[in-house]
N, C-alpha and C positions, 0 to 999 in steps of 0.2 A: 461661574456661579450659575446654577441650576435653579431660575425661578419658575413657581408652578401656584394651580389654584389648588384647595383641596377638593379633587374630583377624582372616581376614578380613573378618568383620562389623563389627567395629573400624576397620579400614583404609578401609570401604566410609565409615560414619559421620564419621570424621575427613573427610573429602573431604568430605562434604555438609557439613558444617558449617564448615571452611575456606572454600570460597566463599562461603559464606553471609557468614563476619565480611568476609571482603577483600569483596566486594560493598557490605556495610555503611559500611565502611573502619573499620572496629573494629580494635583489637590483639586477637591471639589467643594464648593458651599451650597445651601441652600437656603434659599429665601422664600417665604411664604404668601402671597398676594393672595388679599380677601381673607386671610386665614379662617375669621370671626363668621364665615358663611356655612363652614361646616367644622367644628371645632375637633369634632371625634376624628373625622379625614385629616386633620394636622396636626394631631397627636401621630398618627399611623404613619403622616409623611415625615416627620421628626426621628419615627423610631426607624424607620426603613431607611433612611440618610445616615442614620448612625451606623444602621447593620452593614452601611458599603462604605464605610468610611467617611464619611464627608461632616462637614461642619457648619450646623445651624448656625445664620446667622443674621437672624430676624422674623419676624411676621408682621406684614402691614394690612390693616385693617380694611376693609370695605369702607370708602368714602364715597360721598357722591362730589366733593370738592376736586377729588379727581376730574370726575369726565366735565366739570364747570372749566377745570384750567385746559384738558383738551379743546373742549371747544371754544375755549379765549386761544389757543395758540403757543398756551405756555407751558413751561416747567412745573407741573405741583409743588413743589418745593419756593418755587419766585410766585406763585400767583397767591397764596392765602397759607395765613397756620392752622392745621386742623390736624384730628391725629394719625393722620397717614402721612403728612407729612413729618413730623416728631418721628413715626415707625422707619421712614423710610431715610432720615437723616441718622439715624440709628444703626442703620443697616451698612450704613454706607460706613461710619466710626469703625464700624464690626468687622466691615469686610479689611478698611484700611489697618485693621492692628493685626488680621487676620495675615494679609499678604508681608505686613513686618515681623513677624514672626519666622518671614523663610528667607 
């Protein structure tokens, strides 16, 4: 799984590392972090993931309950419900029906 911001640097990296799986002949996902910080750059990195084959399979949002549970020590997911949590227990449904599928 191919997680990225949407940045150009992100966009750069998604590329290097999609040819990299299709080269391998791996399945590849992609996940989106922050997506909501540039929405137009995660439409772009959607459609570019698609054009190498790989499969969306999420966006999680910009929290600040994030860096609240980094600097508690914990899992965001075990520290508070907020919606990056919900995106990211999502993600994870996504990935898990993703890899039963092969």
């Amino acid at each position: 799984m191919i997680v990225t911001e949407p940045t150009l640097s992100g966009m750069h990296d998604l590329k290097r590392v999609a040819k990299l799986a299709n080269f391998l002949k791996v399945p590849g996902m992609l996940c989106i972090n922050k997506f909501d910080l540039n929405t137009d750059m995660s439409e772009q990195l959607i459609a570019t993931a698609k054009e190498h084959q790989l499969t969306p399979v999420g966006k999680v949002p910009y929290d600040p309950a994030v860096t609240q549970a980094m600097v508690a020590g914990k899992s965001p997911v075990d520290f508070s419900e907020s919606a990056a949590t919900s995106a990211i227990r999502q993600v994870w449904q996504n990935v898990s029906n993703f890899l039963d599928s092969y």
